[in-house]
PDBQT receptor file of N, H, CA, C and O in Angstrom, charges set to zero:
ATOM      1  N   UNK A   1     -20.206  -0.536  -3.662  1.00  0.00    +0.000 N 
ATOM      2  CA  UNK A   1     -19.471  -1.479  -2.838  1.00  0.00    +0.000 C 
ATOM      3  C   UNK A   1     -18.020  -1.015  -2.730  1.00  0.00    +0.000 C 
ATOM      4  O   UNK A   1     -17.439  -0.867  -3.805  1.00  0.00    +0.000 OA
ATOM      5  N   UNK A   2     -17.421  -0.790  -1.744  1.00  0.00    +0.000 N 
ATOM      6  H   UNK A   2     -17.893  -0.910  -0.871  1.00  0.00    +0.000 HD
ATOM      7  CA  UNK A   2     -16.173  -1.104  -1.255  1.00  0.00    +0.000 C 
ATOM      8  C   UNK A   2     -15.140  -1.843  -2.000  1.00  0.00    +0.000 C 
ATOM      9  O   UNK A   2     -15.367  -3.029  -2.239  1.00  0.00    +0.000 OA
ATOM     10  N   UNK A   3     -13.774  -1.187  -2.498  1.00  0.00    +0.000 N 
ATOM     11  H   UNK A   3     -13.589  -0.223  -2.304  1.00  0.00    +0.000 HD
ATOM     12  CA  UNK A   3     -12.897  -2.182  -2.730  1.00  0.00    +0.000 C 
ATOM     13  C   UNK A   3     -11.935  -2.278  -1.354  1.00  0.00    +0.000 C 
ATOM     14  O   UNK A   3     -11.616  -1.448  -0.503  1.00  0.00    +0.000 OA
ATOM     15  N   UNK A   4     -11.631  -3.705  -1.558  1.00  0.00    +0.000 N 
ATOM     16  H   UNK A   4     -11.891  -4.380  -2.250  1.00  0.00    +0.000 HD
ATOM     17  CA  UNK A   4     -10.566  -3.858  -0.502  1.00  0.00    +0.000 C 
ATOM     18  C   UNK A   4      -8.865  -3.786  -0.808  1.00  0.00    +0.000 C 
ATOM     19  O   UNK A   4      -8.393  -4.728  -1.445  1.00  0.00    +0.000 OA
ATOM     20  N   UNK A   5      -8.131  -2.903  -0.452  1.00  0.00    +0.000 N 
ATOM     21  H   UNK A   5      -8.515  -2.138   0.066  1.00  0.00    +0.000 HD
ATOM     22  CA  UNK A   5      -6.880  -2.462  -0.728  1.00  0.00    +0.000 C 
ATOM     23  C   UNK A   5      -5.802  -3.243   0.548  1.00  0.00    +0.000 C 
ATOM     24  O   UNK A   5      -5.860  -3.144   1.774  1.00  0.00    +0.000 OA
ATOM     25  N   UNK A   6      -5.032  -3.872  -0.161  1.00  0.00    +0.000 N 
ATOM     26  H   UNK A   6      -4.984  -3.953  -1.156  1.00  0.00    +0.000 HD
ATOM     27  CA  UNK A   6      -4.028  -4.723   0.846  1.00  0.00    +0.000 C 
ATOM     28  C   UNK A   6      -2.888  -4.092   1.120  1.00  0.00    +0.000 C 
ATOM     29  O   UNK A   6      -1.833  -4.547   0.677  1.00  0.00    +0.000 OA
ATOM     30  N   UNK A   7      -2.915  -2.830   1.968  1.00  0.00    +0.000 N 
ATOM     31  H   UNK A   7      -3.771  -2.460   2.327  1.00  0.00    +0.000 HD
ATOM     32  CA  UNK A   7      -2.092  -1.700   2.485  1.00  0.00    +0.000 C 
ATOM     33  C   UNK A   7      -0.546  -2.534   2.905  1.00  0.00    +0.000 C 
ATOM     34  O   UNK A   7       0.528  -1.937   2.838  1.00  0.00    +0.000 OA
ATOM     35  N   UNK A   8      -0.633  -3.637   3.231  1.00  0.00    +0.000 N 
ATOM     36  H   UNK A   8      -1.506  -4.122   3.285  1.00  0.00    +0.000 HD
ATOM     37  CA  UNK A   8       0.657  -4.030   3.852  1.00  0.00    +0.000 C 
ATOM     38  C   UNK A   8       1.733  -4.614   2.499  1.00  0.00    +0.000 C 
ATOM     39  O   UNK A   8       2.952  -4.736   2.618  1.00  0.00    +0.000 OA
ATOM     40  N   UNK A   9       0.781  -4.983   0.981  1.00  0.00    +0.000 N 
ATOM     41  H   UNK A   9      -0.209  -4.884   0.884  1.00  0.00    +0.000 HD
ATOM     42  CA  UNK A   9       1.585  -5.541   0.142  1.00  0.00    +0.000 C 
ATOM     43  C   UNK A   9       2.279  -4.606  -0.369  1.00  0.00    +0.000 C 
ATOM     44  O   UNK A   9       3.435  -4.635  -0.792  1.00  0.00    +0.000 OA
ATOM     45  N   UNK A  10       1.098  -3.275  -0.285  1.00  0.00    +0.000 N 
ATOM     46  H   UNK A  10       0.159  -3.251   0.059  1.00  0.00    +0.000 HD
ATOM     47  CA  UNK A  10       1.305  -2.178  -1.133  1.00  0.00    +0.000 C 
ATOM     48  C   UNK A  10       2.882  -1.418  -0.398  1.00  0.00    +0.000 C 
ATOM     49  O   UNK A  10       3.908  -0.966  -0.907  1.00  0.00    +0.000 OA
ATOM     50  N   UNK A  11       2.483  -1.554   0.761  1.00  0.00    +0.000 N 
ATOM     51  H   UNK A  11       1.649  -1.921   1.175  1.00  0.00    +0.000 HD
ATOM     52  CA  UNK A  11       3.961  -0.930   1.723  1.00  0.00    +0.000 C 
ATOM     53  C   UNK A  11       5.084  -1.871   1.322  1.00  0.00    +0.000 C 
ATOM     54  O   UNK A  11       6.156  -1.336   1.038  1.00  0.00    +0.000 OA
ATOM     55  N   UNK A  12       5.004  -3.071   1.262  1.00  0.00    +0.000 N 
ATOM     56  H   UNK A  12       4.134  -3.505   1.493  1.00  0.00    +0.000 HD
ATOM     57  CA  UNK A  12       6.018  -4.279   0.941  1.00  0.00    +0.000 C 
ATOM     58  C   UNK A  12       6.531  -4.052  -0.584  1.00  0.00    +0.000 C 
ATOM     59  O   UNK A  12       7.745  -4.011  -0.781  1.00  0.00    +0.000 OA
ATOM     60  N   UNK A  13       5.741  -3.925  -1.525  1.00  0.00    +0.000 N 
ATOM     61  H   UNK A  13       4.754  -3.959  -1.365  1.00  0.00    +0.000 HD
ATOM     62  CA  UNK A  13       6.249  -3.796  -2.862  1.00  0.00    +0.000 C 
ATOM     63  C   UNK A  13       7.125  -2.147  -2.886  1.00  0.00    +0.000 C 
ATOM     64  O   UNK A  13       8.205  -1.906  -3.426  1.00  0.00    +0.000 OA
ATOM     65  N   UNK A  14       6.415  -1.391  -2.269  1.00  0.00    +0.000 N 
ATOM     66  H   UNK A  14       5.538  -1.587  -1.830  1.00  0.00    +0.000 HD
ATOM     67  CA  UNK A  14       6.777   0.371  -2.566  1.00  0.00    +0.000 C 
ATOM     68  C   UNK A  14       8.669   0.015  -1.370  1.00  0.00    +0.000 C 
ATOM     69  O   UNK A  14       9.767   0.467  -1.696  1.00  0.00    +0.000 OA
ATOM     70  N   UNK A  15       8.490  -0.554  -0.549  1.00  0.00    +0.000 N 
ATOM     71  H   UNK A  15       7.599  -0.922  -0.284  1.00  0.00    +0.000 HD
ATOM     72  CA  UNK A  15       9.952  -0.540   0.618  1.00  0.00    +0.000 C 
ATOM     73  C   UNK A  15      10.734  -0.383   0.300  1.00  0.00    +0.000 C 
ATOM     74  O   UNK A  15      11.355   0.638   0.596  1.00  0.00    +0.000 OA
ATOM     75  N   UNK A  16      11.359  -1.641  -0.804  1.00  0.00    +0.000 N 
ATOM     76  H   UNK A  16      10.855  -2.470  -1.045  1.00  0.00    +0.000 HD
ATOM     77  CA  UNK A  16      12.612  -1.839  -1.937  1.00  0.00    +0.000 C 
ATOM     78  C   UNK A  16      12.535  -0.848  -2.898  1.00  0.00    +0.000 C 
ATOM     79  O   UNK A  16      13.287  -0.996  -3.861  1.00  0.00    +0.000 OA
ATOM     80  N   UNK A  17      11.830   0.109  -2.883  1.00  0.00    +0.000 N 
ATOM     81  H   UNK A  17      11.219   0.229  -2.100  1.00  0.00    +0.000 HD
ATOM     82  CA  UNK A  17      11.977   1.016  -4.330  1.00  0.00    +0.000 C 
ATOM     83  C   UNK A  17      10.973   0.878  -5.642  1.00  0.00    +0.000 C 
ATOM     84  O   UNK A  17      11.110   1.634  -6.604  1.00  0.00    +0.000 OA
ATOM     85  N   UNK A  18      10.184   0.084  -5.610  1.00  0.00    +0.000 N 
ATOM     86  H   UNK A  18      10.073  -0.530  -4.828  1.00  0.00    +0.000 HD
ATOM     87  CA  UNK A  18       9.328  -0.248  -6.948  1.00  0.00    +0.000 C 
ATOM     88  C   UNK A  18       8.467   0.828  -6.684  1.00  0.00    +0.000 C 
ATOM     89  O   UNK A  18       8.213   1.235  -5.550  1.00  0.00    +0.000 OA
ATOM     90  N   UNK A  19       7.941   1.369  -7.906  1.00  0.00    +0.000 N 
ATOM     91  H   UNK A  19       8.148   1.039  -8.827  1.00  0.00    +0.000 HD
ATOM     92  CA  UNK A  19       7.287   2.829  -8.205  1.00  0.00    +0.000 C 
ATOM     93  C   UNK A  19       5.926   2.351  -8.352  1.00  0.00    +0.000 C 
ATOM     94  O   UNK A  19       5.723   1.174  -8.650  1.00  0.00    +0.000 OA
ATOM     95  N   UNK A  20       4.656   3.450  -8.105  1.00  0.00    +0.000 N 
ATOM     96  H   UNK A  20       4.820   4.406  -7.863  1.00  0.00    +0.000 HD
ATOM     97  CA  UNK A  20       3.855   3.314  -8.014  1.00  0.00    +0.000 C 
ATOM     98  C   UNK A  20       2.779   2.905  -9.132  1.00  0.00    +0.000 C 
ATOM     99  O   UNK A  20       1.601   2.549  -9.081  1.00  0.00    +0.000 OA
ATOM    100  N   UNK A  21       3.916   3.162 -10.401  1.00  0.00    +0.000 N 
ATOM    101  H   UNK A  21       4.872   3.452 -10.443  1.00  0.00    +0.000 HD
ATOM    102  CA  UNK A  21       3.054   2.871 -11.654  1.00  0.00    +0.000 C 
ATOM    103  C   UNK A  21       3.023   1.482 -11.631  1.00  0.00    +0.000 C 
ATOM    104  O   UNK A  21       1.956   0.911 -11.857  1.00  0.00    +0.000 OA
ATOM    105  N   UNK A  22       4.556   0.532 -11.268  1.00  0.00    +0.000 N 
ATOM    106  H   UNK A  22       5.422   0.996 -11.084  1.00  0.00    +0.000 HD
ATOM    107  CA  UNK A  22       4.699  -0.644 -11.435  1.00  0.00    +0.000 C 
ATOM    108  C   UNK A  22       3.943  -1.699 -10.468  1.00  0.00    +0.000 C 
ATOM    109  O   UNK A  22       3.736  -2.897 -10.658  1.00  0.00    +0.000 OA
ATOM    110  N   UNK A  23       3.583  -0.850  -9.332  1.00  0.00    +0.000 N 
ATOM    111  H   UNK A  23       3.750   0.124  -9.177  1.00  0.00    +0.000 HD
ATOM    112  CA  UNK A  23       2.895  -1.754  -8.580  1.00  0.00    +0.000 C 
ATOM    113  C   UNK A  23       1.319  -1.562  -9.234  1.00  0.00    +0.000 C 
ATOM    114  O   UNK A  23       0.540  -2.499  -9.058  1.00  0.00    +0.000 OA
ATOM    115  N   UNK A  24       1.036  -0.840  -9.686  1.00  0.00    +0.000 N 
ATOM    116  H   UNK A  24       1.670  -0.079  -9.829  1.00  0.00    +0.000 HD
ATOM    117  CA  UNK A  24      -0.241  -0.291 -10.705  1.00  0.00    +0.000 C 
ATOM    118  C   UNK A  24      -0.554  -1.342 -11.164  1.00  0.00    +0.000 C 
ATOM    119  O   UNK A  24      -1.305  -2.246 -10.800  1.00  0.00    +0.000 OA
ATOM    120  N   UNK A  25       0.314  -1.105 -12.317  1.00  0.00    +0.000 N 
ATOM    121  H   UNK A  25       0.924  -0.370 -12.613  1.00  0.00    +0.000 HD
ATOM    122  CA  UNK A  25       0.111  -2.299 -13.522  1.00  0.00    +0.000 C 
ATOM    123  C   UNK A  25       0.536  -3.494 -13.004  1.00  0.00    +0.000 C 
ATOM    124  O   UNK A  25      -0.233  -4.294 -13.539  1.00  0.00    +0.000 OA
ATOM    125  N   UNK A  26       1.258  -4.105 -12.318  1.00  0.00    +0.000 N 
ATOM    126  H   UNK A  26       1.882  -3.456 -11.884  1.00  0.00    +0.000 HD
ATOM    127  CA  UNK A  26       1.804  -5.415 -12.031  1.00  0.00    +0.000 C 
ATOM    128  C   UNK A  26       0.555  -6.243 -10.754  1.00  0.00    +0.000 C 
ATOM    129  O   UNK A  26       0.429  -7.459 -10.608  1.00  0.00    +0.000 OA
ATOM    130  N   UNK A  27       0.046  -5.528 -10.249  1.00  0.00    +0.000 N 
ATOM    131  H   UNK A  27       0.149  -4.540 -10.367  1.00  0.00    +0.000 HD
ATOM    132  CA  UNK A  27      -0.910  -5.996  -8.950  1.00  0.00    +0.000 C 
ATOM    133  C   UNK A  27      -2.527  -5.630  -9.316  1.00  0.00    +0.000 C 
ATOM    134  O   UNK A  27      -3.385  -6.240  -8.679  1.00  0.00    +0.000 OA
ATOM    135  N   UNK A  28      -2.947  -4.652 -10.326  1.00  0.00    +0.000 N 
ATOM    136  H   UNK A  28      -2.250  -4.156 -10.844  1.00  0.00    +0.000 HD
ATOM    137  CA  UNK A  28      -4.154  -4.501 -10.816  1.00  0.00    +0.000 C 
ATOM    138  C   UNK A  28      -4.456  -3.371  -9.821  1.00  0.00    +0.000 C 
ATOM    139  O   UNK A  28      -5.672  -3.243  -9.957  1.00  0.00    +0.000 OA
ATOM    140  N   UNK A  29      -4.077  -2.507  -8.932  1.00  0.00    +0.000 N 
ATOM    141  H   UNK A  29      -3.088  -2.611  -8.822  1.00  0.00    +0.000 HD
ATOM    142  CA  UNK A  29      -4.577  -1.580  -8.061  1.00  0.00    +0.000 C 
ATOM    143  C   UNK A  29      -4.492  -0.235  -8.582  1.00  0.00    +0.000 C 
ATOM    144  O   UNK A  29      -3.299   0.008  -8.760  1.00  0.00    +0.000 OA
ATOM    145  N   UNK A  30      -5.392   0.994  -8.990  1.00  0.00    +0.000 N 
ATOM    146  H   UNK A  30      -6.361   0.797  -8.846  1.00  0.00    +0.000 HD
ATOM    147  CA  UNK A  30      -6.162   1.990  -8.962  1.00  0.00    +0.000 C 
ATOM    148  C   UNK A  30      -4.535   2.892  -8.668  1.00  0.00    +0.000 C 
ATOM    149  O   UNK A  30      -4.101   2.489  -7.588  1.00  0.00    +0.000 OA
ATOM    150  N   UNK A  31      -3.862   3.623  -9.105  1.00  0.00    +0.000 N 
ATOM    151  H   UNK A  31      -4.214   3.950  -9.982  1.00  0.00    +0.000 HD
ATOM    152  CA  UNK A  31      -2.863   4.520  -9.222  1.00  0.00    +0.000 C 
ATOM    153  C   UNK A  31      -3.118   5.397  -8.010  1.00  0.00    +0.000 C 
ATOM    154  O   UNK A  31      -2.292   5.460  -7.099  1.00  0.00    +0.000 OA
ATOM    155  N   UNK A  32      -4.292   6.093  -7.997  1.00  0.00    +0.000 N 
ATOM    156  H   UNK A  32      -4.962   6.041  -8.737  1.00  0.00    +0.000 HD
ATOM    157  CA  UNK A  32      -4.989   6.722  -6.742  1.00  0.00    +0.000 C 
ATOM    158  C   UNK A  32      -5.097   5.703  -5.731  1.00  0.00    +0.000 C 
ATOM    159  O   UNK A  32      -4.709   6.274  -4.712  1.00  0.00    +0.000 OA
ATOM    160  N   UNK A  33      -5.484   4.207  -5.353  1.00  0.00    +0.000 N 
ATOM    161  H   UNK A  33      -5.799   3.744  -6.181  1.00  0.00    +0.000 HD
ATOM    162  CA  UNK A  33      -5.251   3.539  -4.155  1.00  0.00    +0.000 C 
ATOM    163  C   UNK A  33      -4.035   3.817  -3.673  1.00  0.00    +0.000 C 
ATOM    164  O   UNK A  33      -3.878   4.337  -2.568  1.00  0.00    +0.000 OA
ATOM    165  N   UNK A  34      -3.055   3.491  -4.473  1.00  0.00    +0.000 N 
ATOM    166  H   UNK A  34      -3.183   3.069  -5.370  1.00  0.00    +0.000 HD
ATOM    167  CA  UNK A  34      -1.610   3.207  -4.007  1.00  0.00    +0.000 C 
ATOM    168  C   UNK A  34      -1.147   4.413  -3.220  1.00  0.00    +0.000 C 
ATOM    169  O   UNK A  34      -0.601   4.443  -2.117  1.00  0.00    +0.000 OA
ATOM    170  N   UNK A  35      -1.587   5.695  -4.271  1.00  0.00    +0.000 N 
ATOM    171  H   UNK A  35      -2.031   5.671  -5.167  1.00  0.00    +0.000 HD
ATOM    172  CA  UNK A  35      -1.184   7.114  -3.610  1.00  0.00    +0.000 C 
ATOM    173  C   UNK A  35      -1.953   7.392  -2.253  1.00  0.00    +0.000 C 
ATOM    174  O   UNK A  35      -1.506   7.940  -1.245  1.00  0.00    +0.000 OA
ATOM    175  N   UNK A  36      -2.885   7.015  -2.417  1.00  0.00    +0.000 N 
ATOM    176  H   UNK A  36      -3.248   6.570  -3.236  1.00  0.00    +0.000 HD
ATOM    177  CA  UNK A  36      -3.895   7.265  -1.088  1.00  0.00    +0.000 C 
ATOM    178  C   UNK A  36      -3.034   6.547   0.390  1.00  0.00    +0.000 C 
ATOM    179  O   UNK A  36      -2.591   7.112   1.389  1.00  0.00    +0.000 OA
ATOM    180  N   UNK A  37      -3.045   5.189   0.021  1.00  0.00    +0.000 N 
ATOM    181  H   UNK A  37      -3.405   4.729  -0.791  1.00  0.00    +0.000 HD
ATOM    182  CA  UNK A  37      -2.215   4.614   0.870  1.00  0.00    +0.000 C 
ATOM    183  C   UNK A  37      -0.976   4.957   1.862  1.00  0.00    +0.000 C 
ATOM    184  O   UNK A  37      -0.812   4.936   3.082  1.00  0.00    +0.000 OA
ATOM    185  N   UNK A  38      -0.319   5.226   0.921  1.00  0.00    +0.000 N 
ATOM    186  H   UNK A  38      -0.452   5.243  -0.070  1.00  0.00    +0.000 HD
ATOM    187  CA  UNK A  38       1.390   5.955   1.077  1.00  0.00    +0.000 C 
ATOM    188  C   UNK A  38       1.470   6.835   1.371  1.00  0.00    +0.000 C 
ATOM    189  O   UNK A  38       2.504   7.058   2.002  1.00  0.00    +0.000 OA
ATOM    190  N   UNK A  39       0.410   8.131   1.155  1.00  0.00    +0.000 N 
ATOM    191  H   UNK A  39      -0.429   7.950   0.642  1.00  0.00    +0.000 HD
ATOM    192  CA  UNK A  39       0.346   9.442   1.528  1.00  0.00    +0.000 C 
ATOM    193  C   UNK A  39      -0.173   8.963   3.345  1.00  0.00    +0.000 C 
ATOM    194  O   UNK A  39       0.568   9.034   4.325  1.00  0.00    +0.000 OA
ATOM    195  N   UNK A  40      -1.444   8.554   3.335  1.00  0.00    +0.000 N 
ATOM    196  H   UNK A  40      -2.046   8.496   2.539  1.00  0.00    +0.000 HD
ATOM    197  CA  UNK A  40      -1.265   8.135   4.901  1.00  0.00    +0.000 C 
ATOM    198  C   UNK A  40      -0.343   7.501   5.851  1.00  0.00    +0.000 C 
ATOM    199  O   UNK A  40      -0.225   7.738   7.053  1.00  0.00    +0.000 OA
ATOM    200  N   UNK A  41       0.345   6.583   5.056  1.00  0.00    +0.000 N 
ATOM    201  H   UNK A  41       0.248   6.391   4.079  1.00  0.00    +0.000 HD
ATOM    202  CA  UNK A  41       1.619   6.116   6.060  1.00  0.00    +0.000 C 
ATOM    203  C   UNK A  41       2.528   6.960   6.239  1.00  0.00    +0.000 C 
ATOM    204  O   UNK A  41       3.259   6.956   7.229  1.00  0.00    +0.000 OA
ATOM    205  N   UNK A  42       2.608   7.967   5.096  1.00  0.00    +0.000 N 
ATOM    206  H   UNK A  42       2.015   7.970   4.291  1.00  0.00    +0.000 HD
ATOM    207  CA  UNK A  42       3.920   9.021   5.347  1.00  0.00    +0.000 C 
ATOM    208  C   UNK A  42       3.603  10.162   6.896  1.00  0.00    +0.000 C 
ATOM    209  O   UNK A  42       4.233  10.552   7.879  1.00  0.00    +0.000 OA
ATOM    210  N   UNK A  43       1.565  10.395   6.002  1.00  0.00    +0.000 N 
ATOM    211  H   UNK A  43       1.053  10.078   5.204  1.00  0.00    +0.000 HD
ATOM    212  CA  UNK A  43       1.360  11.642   7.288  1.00  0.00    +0.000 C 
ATOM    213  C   UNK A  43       1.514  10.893   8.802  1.00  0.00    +0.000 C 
ATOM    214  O   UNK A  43       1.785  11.595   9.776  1.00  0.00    +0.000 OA
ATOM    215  N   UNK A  44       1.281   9.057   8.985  1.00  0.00    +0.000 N 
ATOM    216  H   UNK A  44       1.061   8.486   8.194  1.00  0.00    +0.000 HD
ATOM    217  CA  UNK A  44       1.473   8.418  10.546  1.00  0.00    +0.000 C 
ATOM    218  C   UNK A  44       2.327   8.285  10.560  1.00  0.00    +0.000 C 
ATOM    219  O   UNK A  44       2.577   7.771  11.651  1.00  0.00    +0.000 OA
ATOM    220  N   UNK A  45       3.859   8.486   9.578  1.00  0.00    +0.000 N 
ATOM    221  H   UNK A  45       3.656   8.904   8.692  1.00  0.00    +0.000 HD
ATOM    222  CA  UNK A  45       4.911   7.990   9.897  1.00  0.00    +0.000 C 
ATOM    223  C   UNK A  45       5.106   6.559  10.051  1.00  0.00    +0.000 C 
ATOM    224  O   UNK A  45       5.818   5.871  10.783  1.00  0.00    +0.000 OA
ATOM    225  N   UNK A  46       4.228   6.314   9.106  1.00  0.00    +0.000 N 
ATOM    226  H   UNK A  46       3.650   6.873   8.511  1.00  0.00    +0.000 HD
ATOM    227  CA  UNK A  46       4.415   4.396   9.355  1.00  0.00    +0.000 C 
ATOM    228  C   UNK A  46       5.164   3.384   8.352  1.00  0.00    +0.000 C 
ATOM    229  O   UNK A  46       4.574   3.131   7.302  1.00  0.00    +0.000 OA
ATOM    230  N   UNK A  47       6.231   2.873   8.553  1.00  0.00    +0.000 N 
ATOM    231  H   UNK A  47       6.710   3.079   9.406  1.00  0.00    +0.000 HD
ATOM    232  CA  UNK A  47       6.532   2.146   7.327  1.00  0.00    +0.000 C 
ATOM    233  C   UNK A  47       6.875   0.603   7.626  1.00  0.00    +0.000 C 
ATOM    234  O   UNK A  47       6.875   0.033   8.717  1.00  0.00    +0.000 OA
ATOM    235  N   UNK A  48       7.141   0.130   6.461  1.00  0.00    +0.000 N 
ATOM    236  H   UNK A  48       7.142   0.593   5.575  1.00  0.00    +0.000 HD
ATOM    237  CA  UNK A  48       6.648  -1.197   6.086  1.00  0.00    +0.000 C 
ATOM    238  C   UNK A  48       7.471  -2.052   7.239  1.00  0.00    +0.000 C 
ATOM    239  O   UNK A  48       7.182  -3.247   7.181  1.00  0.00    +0.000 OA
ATOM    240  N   UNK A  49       8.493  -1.701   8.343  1.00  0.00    +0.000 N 
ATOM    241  H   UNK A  49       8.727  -0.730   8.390  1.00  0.00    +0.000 HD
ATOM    242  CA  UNK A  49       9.473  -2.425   8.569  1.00  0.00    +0.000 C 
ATOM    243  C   UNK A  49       8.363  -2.448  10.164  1.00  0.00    +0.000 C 
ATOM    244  O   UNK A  49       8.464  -3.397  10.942  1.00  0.00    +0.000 OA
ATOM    245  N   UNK A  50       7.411  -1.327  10.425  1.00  0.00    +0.000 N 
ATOM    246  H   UNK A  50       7.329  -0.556   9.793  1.00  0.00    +0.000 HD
ATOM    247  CA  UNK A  50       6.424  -1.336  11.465  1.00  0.00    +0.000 C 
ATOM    248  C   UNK A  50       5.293  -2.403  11.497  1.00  0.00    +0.000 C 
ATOM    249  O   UNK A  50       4.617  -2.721  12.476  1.00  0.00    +0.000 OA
ATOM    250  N   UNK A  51       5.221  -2.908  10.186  1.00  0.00    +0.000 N 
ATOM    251  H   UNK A  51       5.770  -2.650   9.391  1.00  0.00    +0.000 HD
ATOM    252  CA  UNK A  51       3.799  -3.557   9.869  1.00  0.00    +0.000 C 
ATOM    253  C   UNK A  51       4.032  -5.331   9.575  1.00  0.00    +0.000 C 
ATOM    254  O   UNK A  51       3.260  -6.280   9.709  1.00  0.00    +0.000 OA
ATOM    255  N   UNK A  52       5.200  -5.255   9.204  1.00  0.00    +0.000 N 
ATOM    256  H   UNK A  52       5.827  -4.484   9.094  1.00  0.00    +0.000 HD
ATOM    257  CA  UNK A  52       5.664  -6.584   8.444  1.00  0.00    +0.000 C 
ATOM    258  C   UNK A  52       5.475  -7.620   9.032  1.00  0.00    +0.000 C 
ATOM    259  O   UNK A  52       5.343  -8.581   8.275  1.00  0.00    +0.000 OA
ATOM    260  N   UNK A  53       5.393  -7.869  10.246  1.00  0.00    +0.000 N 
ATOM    261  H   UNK A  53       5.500  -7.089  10.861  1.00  0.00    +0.000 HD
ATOM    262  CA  UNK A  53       4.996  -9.232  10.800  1.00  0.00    +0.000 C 
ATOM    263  C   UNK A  53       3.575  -9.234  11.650  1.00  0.00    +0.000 C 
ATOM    264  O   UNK A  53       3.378 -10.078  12.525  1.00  0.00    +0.000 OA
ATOM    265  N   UNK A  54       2.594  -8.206  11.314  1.00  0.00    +0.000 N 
ATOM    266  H   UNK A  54       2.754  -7.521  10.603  1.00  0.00    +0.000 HD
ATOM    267  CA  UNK A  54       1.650  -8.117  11.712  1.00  0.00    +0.000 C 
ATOM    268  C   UNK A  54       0.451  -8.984  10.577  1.00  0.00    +0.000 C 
ATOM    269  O   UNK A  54       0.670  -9.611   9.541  1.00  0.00    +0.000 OA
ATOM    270  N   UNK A  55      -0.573  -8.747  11.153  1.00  0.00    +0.000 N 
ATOM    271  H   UNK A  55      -0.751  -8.237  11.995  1.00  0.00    +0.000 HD
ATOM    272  CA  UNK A  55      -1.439  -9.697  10.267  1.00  0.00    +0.000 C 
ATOM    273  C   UNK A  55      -1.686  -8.905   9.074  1.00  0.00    +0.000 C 
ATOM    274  O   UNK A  55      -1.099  -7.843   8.866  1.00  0.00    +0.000 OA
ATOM    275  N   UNK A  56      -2.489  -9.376   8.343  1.00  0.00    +0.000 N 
ATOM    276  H   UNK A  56      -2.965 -10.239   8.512  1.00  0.00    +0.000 HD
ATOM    277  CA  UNK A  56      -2.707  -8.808   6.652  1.00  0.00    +0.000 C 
ATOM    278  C   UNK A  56      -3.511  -7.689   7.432  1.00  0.00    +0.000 C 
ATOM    279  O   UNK A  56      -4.346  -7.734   8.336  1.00  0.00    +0.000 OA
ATOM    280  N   UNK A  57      -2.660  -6.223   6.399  1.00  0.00    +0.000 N 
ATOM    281  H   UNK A  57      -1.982  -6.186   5.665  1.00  0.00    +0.000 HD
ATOM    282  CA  UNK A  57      -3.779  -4.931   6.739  1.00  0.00    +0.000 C 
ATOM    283  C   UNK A  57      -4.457  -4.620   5.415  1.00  0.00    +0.000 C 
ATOM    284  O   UNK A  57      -3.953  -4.152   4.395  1.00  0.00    +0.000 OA
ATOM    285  N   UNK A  58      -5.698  -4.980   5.654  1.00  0.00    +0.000 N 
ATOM    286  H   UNK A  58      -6.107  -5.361   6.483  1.00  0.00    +0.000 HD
ATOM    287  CA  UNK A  58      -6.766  -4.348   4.992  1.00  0.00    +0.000 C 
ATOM    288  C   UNK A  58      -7.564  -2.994   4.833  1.00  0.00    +0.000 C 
ATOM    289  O   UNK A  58      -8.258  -2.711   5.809  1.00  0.00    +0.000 OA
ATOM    290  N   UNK A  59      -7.587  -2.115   3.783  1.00  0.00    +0.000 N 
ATOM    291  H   UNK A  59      -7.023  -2.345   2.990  1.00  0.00    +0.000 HD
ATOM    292  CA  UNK A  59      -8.414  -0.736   3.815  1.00  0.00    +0.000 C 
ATOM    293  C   UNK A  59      -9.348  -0.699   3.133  1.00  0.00    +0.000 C 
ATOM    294  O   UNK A  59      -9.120  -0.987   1.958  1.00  0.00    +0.000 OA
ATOM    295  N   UNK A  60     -10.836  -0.337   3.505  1.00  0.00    +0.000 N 
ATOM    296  H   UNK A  60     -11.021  -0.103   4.459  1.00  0.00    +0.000 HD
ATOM    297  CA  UNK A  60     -11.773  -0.620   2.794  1.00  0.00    +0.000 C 
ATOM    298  C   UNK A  60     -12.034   0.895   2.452  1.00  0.00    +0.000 C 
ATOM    299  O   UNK A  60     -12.289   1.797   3.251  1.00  0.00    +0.000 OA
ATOM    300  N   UNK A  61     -11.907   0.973   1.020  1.00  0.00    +0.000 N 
ATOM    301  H   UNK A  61     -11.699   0.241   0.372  1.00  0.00    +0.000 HD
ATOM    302  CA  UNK A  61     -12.447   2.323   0.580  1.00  0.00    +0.000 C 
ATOM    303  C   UNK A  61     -13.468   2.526  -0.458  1.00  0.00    +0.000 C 
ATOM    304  O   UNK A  61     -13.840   3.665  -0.744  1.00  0.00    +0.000 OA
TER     305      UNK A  61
């Protein structure tokens, strides 16, 4: 089964500077989700200030 990864919190917590360990341990998400995540917004050039008033983004991996 699929976990579902909430790409837009993950962009929201990482924006201000919080590191990937802390969103790790503080949110319960997979060290590799977070990186997975961020590495794709970097290769679309997408960041959190693009997404923020859009609806909840979900990634099912």
């Amino acid at each position: 089964m699929a976990n579902k990864i909430n790409v837009k919190l993950i962009m929201e917590l990482k924006a201000p500077g919080l590191s990937q360990n802390v969103i790790a341990k503080t949110r319960h998400i997979s060290k590799r989700s977070i990186a997975d995540v961020l590495n794709i917004a970097r290769e679309k050039q997408i960041f959190y200030d693009d997404i923020k008033n859009k609806s909840i983004g979900i990634l099912m991996v």
